[in-house]
C-alpha atoms as one frame of an Amber mdcrd trajectory, in Angstrom:
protein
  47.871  94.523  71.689  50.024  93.876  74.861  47.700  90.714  75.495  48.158
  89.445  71.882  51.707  89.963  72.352  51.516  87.706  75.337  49.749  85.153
  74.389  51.705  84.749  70.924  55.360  84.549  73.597  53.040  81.803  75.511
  52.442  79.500  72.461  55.827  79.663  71.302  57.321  78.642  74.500  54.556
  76.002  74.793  55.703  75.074  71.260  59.161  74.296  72.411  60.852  77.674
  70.511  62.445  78.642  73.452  65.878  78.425  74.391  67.266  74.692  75.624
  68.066  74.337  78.857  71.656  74.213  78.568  71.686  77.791  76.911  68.867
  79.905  78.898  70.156  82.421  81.335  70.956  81.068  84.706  71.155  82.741
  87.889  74.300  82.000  88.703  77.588  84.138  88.134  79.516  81.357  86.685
  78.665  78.137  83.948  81.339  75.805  84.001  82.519  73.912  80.904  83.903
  70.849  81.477  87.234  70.249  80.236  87.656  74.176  79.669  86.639  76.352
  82.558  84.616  79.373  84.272  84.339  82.733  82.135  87.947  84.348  82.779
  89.392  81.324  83.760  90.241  78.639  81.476  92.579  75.375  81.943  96.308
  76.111  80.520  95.897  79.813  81.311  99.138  81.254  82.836  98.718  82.405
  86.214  98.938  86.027  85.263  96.195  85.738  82.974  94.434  84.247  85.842
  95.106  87.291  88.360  94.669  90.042  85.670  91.366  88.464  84.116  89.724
  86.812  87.245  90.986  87.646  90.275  93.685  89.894  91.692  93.105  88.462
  94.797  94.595  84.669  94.131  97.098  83.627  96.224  99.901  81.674  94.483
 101.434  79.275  96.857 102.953  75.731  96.689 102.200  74.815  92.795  98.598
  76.349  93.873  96.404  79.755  93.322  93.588  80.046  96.308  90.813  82.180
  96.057  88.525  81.511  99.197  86.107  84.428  98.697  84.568  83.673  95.337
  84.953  79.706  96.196  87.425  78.194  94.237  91.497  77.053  93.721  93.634
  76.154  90.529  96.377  74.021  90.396  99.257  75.045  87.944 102.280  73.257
  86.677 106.054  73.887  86.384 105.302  76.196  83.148 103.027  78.428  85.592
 100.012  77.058  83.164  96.004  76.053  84.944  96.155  72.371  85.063  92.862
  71.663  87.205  89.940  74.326  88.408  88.513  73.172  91.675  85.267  74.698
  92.591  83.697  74.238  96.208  80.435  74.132  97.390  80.997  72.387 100.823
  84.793  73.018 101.924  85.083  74.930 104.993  86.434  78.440 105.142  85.453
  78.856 101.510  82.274  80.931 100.422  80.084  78.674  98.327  80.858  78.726
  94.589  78.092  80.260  92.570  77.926  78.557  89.305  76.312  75.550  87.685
  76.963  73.263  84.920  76.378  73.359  81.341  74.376  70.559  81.912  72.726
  72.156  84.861  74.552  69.961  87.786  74.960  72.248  90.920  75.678  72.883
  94.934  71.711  71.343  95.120  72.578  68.156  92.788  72.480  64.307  93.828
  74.613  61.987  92.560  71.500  60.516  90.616  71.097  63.643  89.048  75.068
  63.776  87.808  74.840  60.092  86.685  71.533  61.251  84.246  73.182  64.292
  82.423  76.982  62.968  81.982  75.758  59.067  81.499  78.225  56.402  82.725
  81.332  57.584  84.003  85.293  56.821  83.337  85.802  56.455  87.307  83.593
  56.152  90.476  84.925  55.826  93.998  84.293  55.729  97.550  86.372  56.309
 101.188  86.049  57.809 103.986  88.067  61.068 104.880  90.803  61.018 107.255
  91.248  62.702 110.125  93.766  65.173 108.683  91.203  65.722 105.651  88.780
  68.777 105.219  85.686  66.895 106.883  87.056  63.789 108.808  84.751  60.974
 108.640  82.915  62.368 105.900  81.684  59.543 103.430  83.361  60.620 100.041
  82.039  59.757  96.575  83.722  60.673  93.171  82.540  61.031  89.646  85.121
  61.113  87.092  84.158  61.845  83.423  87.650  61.648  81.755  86.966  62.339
  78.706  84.679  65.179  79.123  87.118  66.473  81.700  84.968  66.852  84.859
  84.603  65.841  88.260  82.035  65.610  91.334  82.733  64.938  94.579  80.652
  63.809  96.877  80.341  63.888 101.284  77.789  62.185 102.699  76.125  62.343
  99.184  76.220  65.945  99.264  77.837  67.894  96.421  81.258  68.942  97.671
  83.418  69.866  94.507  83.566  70.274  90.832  86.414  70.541  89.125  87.466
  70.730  85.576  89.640  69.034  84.173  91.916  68.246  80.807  90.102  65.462
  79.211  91.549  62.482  77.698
């Protein structure tokens, strides 16, 4: 019976009845939705919500909430509301951020991969970091989807940064 049962879960995957991609389970704590957010923290949440549903740990400072240990900072406006999430994979003095995509774009991505699940984007750019940036000399490359309200950044073609933004 177990064997019958196994082989009928077999076909049906081989049949395509699984679940898509872009729904399974990862194995990641977070899946970020471009142009909302991370699960407990959404663009236009106040920063309270933010510190009582995330983290209590988020530092506010300078129009800014920091939270180095799970790998990420938010940017808030005058009305103390999420404007951008920023989530690191590369910046130093941050632990990595665990999450992918909905599209399944992540710390181990290329920028050929980004360019095949979001399509053309709004933006692309390149420099080179300054001295007085995060990794001087670094080459930078960004991905801007405006209207699906994400970003990638790029140093020395390795992923450096999501971050979600309000599209347009």
């Amino acid at each position: 019976m177990v064997r019958a049962l196994l082989v009928s879960v077999l076909c049906l995957n081989l049949a395509g009845c699984g679940l898509p991609k872009s729904h399974s389970k990862t194995d990641h704590e977070f899946l970020i939705t471009p142009g909302i957010g991370i699960k407990n923290l959404s663009l236009n949440d106040s920063i309270q919500h933010a510190k009582t549903q995330f983290s209590r740990e988020f530092v506010a400072k300078d129009g800014y909430l920091f939270l180095p240990a799970k790998g990420l900072d938010a940017s808030y406006g005058e009305d103390g509301r999420i404007r951008t999430i920023f989530l690191y994979y590369k910046l130093p003095r941050y632990v990595t951020f665990d999450g992918i995509t909905d599209k399944g774009i992540g710390k181990e991505s290329s920028i050929k991969d980004v360019l095949k699940a979001y399509g053309p984007p709004t933006r692309e750019g390149d420099s080179i970091i300054s001295e007085f940036g995060s990794v001087p000399g670094a080459h930078e490359h960004t991905i801007t989807y405006v209207h699906q309200g994400i970003q990638f950044t790029f140093w020395d073609d390795k992923l450096a940064d999501i971050r979600v933004i309000t599209p347009k």
